[in-house]
N, C-alpha and C positions, 0 to 999 in steps of 0.2 A: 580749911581745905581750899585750894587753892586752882586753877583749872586756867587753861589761855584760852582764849575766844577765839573760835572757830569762824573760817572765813565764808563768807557764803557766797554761791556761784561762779565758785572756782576750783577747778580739779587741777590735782597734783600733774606738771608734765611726765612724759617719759623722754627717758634721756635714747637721744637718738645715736644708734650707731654708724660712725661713715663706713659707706662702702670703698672698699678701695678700689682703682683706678679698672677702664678695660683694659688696658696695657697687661696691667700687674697678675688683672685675671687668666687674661689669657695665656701668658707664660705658665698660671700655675696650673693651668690645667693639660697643657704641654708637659710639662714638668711629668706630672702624674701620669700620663702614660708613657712617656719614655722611661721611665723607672720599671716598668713592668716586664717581670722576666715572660718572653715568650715558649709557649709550651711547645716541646717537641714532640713531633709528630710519631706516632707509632706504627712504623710500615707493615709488622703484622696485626693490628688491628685493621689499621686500612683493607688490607688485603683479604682478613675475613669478610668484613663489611663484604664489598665490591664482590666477590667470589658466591657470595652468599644470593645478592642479590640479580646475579647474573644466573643462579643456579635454579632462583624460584619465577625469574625471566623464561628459563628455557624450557623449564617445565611445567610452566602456566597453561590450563586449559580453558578454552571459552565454551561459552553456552550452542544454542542451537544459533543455526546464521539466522540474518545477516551476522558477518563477521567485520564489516570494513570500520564500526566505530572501534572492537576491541582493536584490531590491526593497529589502528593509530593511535590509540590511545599506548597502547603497547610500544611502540616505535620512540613515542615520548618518553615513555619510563626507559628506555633499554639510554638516548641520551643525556636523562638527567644522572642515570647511574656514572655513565665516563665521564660528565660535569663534573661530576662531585670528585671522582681518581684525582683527574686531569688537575681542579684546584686544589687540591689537599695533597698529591704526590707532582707536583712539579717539576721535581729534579729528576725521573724517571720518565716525564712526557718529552721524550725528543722529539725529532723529525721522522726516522724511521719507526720511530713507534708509534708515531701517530698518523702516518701515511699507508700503515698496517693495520692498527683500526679504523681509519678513515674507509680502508678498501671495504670489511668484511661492516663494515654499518651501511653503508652502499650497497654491496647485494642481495642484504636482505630487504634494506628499504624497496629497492627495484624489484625483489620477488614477491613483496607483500601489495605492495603500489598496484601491483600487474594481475594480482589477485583481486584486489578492492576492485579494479578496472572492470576484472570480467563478470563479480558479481552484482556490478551499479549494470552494468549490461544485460545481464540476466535478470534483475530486476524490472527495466524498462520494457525488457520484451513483453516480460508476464503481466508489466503493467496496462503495455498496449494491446495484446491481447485478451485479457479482461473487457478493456474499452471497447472491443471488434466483440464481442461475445456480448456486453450490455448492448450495444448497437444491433445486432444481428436478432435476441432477444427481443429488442423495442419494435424491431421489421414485423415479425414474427406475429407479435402482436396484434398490431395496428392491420397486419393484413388479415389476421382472426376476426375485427369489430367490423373491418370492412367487409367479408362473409357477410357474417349476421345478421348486416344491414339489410344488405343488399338483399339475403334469403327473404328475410323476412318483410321486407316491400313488396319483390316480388309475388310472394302469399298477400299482403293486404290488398292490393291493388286486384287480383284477381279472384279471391274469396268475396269479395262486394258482387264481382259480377254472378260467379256460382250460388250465391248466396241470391239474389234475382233471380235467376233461372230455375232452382230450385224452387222459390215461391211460386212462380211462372209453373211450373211443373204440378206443384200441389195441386194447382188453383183449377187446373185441363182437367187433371186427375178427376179431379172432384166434382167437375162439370159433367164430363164422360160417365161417371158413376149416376149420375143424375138421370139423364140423358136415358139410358139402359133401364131405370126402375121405374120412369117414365112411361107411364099410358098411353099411347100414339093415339091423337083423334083420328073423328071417322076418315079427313081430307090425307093424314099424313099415310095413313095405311093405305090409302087409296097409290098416293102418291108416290111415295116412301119417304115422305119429307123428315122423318122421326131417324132414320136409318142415315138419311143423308148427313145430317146432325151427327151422329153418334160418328160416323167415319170422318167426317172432317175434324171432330174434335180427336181421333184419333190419329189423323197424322199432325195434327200441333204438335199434341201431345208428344210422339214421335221423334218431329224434328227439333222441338225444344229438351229432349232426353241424348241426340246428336250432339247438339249446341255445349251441354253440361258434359258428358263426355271429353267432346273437340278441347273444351277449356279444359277438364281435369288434363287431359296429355300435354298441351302446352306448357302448363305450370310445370310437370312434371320434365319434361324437356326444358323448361327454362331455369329452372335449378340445377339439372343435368348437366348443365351450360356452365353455371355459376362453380356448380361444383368442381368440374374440370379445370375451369379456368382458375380459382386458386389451387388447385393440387397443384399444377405447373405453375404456379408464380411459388407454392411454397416448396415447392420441391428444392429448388438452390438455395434455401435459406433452411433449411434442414442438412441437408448437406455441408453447409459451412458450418453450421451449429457442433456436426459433429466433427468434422476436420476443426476445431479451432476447439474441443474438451481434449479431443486427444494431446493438440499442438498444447496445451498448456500440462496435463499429468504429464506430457516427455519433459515439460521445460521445470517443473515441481521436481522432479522425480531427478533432474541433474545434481548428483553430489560434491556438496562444496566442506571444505574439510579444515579447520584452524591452524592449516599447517605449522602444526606442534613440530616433526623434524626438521625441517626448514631453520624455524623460530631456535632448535634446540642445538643444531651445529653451528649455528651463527656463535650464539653463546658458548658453545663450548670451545673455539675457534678465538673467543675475545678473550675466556679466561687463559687458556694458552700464552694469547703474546703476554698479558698481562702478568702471569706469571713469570715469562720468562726476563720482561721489563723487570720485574722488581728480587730474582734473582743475580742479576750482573751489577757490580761494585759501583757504588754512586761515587761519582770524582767528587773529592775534598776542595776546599778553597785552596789549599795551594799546590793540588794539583793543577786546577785551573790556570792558576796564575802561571805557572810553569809553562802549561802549551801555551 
């Protein structure tokens, strides 16, 4: 048995293929598509298509507004639809037939345009008025803490003193009371010194029951004051409060509409010429040639 020795650390080549030239590639890749029969176009296919698509154009409906995104978005499909005519039926896009949908894609773009207009306009109102309504609101407020305040200093600052007077009051009260259950010695009866007492401490008493009075009616006068004086400071800011809820249910309450007939004569208006384009006899090349 017989065997050849085997070579070690050496692997078989592979045989390498030339590529041929760019020249040569490039031609044949020329080559290959110029051999390619082109497909002829199907003017009733086309015409479905387009007919089709103009037809679920015009009877498209949007949600609740705003409407100015669907508007444009919409505007964009209605020209990618005649893109697509326009490059796939060429020999039917003349001058007159494209200065006929030039016109009716203009009118609507201008009645859609003038629509988006009014409702970015209506929008900003109700935007600025919200703004005038949280503004009017924060007034509203801020003149409520400032009240409160003010009530309510005015009560501390003078409940310190009522609240002194009052002690002041107990205190006579209590003296008076004394004074009365009190045993006159022999000199005071004599004299009346025991009675003189009792009457002085009754007009203290007295004019410190004045004193507490006099303060309760000033507080009460001087809240009286406070009070007044925000009811007239809130008063036109209640007043705007409600002129400016109304001013916004009028401006909520304006109906803005998808203008679907608008949208749906335009379309029916492009299927028209479009039909009537791809009704009349396409010239031949040697018609052409002839004129």
């Amino acid at each position: 048995m017989s065997y050849e020795p085997r070579s070690r650390g050496m692997r078989p080549r592979r045989v390498a293929t030339k590529k041929p030239p760019l020249k040569d590639r490039r031609e044949t890749e020329e080559n290959k598509f110029a051999y390619q029969e082109s497909v002829a176009v199907n003017p009733q296919e086309v015409s479905a298509r387009v007919m089709n698509a103009l037809d679920h154009l015009g009877n498209q409906r949007f949600g609740m507004p705003p409407f100015s995104e669907h508007f444009r978005r919409w505007i964009v499909d209605l020209q990618s639809v005649l893109d697509d005519f326009n490059s796939t039926m060429s020999a039917v896009s003349n001058e007159h037939f494209n200065a006929s949908v030039e016109q009716l894609v203009t009118s609507v773009k201008d009645e859609l345009s003038a629509r988006i207009a009014a409702e970015q306009a209506l929008s900003s109102k109700i935007t600025e008025m919200l703004k005038r309504q949280t503004d009017n609101e924060r007034e509203l407020a801020e003149l409520e803490s400032e009240q409160r305040t003010k009530v309510h200093e005015a009560k501390r600052v003078t409940e310190k003193s009522l609240t002194k007077l009052r002690g002041e009051i107990d205190d006579l009260d209590e003296q008076r009371l004394r004074l009365l259950r009190q045993k006159p010695k022999f000199l005071e009866r004599l004299f009346g010194g025991n009675k003189s007492k009792v009457e002085d401490s009754s007009r203290s008493l007295h004019s410190k029951e004045r004193d507490l009075k006099s303060s309760e009616a000033n507080l009460k006068k001087r809240i009286d004051s406070l009070r007044l004086d925000y009811q007239d400071r809130r008063r036109p800011l209640t007043e705007l409060q409600t002129e400016l809820r109304e001013r916004l249910a009028e401006l909520r309450s304006t109906t803005m509409d998808d203008a679907l007939e608008i949208r749906k004569a335009a379309c029916e208006q492009i299927r028209q010429t479009i039909s009537t384009a791809l009704s009349q006899p396409t010239p031949t090349a040697d018609e052409g040639k002839e004129q």
